[in-house]
N, C-alpha and C positions, 0 to 999 in steps of 0.2 A: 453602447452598441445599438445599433439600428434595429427597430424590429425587423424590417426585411433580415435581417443579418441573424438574427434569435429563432426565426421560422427556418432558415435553411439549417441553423445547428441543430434546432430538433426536428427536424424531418430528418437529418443524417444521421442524426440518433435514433428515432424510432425506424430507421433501414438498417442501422446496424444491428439493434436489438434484432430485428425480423432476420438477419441473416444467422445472427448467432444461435435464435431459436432452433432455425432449420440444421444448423450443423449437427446441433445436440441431438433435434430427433432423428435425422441422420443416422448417428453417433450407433442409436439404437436405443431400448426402453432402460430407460431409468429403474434404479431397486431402493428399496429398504432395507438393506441387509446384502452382505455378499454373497447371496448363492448368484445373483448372473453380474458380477463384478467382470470375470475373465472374459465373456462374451460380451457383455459391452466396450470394454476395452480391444479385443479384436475388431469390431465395429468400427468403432472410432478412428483407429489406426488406420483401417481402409480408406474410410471417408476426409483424414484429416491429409492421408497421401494422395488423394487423387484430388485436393486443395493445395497439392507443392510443399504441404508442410511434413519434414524430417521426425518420424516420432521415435527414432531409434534411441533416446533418455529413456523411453517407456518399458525398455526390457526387462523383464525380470519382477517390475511392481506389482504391489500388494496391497490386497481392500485393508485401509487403517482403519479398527472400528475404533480405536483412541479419539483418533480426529473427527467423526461421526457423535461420538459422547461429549469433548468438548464443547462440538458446535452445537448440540442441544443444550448444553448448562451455558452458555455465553452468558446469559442475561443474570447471571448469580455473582459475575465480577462485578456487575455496577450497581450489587446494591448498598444500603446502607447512605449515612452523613455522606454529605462531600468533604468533610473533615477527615473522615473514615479512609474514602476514597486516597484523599489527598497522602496520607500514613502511608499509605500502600504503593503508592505511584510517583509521588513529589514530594519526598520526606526533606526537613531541613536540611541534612545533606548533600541533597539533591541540589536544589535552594545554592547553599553556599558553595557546587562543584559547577554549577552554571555559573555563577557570577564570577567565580575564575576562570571562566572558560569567555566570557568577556571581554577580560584583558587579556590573554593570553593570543586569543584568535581574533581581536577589534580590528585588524586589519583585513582581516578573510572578510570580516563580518558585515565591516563599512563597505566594500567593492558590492557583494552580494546585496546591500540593501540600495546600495546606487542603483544598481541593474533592474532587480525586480521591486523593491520598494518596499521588503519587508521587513521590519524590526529584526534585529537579532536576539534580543531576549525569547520573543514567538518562534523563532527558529531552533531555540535550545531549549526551550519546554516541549514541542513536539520530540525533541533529541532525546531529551532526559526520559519522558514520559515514556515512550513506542520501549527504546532497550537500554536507560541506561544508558546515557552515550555511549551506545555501537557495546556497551559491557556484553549486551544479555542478545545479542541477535539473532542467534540459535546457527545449529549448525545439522539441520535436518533436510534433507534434499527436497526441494519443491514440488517435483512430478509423482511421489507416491499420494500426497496430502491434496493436492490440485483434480487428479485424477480422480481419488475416491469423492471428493467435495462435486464433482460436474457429473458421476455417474449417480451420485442421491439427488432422488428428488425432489428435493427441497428448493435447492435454486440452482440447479443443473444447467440452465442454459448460461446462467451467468458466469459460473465456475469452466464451464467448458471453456469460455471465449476467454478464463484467467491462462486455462490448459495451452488453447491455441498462442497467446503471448509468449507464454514460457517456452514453449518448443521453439518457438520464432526469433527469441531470445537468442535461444543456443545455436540455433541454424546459423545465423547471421553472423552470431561470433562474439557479440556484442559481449559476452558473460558464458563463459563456458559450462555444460552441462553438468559438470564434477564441481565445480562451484556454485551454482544455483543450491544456495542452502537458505535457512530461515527457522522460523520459530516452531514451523511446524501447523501453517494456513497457508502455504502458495507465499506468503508478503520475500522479499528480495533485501538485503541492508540496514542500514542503521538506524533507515525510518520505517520498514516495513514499508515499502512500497510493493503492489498487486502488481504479476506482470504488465496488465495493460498500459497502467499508469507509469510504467518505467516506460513504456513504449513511447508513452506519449508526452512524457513529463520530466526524464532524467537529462541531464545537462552535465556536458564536458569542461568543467571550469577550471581543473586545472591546468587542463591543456595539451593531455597529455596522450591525446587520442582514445579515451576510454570513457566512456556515462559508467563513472564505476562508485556505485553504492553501496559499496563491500567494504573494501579500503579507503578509498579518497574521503577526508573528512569535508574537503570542499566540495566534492562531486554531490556528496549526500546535502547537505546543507543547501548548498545554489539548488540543488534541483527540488527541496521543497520546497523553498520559498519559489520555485516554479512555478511545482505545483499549486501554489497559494493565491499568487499571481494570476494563473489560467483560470482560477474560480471567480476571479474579480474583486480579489484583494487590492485597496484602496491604500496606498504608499501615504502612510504617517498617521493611518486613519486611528479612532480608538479601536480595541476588540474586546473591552468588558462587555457587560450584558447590555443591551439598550445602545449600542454604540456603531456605526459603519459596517465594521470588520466581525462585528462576533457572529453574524450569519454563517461567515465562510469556516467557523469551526464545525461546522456540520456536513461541511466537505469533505475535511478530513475524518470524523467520525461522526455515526448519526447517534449514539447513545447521549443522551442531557447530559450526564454528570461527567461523563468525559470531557465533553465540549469548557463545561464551568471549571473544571480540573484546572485544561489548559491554558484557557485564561487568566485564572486563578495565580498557575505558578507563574504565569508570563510577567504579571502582576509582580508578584514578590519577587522575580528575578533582576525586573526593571527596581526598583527600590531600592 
């Protein structure tokens, strides 16, 4: 890509950030705690309807202090070995339900690496690792978890702009608001895709008129190697450590040991 072409995606980027800040303070002041949870949330509601955007999914929700404690213990998943890790997330099983999932889907797999260029082993360690292929996807509505994440202050502007996706989501039709479910952070499907990222990175491969990350096993799959793709994933390239492609697992997640994880099993899935 052309640096002209790198300046105008981040200057689009830093005006979006600036817009999404503004929404948030908008929105109204940020808490620690839910005593002005309900006030922010009518706030919001205001400002996200005189934006055109439908916040009627919003009815009824509630400050989750669950989702508040998880997101301060985050950093206690990845610690320990990557060996350790790996137990936890990419167990042999895992290992040997990939590698049947190889043969079984080689034809979904090979069209999808035509397209965007990504291995399909890397496509099934993402799979396995995020839920389990689509096992563990959770079945928790995304607007309680989304909402509480944008009105703390932590990274409010950024969860808000997950907020505004998600409504947008439903608005449009795209994924109905009764089924926007997940693990219980805002993520959408079998990859745990952030609304934005569905917005801007989910793909209809099977054809069937739906970017559907819930059910379609192809929808999920073609749309991360999408997404893998849009980060400037390099079609055949390596992704161990020291290699083309292993930058872009930080795409997908910023944590180290996640990223070696992935690799790691992509590694042994390919073998």
């Amino acid at each position: 890509m052309a640096i002209l072409a790198k300046g105008r995606i981040f200057a689009a980027a830093a005006l979006a950030a600036l817009m999404t800040a503004g929404a948030a303070q908008a929105a109204g002041q940020c808490g620690n705690d839910g005593s002005g949870f309900n006030a922010w949330v009518g706030a919001y509601q205001a400002d996200a309807k005189a934006r055109g955007i439908d916040t009627r999914p919003l009815q009824g929700i509630k400050y989750e202090t669950g989702v508040i404690k998880i997101d301060r213990a985050q950093h206690k998943a990845f610690r320990g070995s990557l060996e350790d890790f790996m137990q936890r997330r990419a167990p042999a099983s895992y290992v040997k339900k990939a590698k049947g999932y190889m043969k079984s889907e080689a034809s979904l797999l090979r069209r999808i690496e035509q397209r965007f260029g990504v291995q399909p082993e890397v496509l099934l360690a993402i799979w396995g690792m995020e839920t389990g292929f689509g096992a563990n996807s959770g079945n928790k509505s995304v607007f309680g978890p989304l909402a509480t994440l944008a009105y703390d202050c932590r990274r409010s502007a950024f969860f808000t702009n997950e907020l505004d996706s998600a409504l947008i989501i439903a608005q449009k039709g795209y994924i109905s608001a009764a089924q926007m479910k997940g693990a219980g952070f805002g993520e959408l499907g079998q990859t745990q895709f952030l609304p934005s990222k569905y917005l801007e990175y989910a793909v209809d491969f099977d054809g069937d008129g739906h970017r559907d990350l819930i059910r379609s096993r192809a929808d999920v799959l073609a749309s991360t190697a999408n997404f893998l793709r849009g980060h400037g994933w390099q079609p055949g390239g390596g992704y161990g450590p020291g290699q083309v492609n292993y930058k872009h697992w930080n795409d997908w997640n910023r944590a180290t040991i996640y990223q070696q994880a992935l690799a790691e099993f992509a590694r042994r899935i390919a073998n």
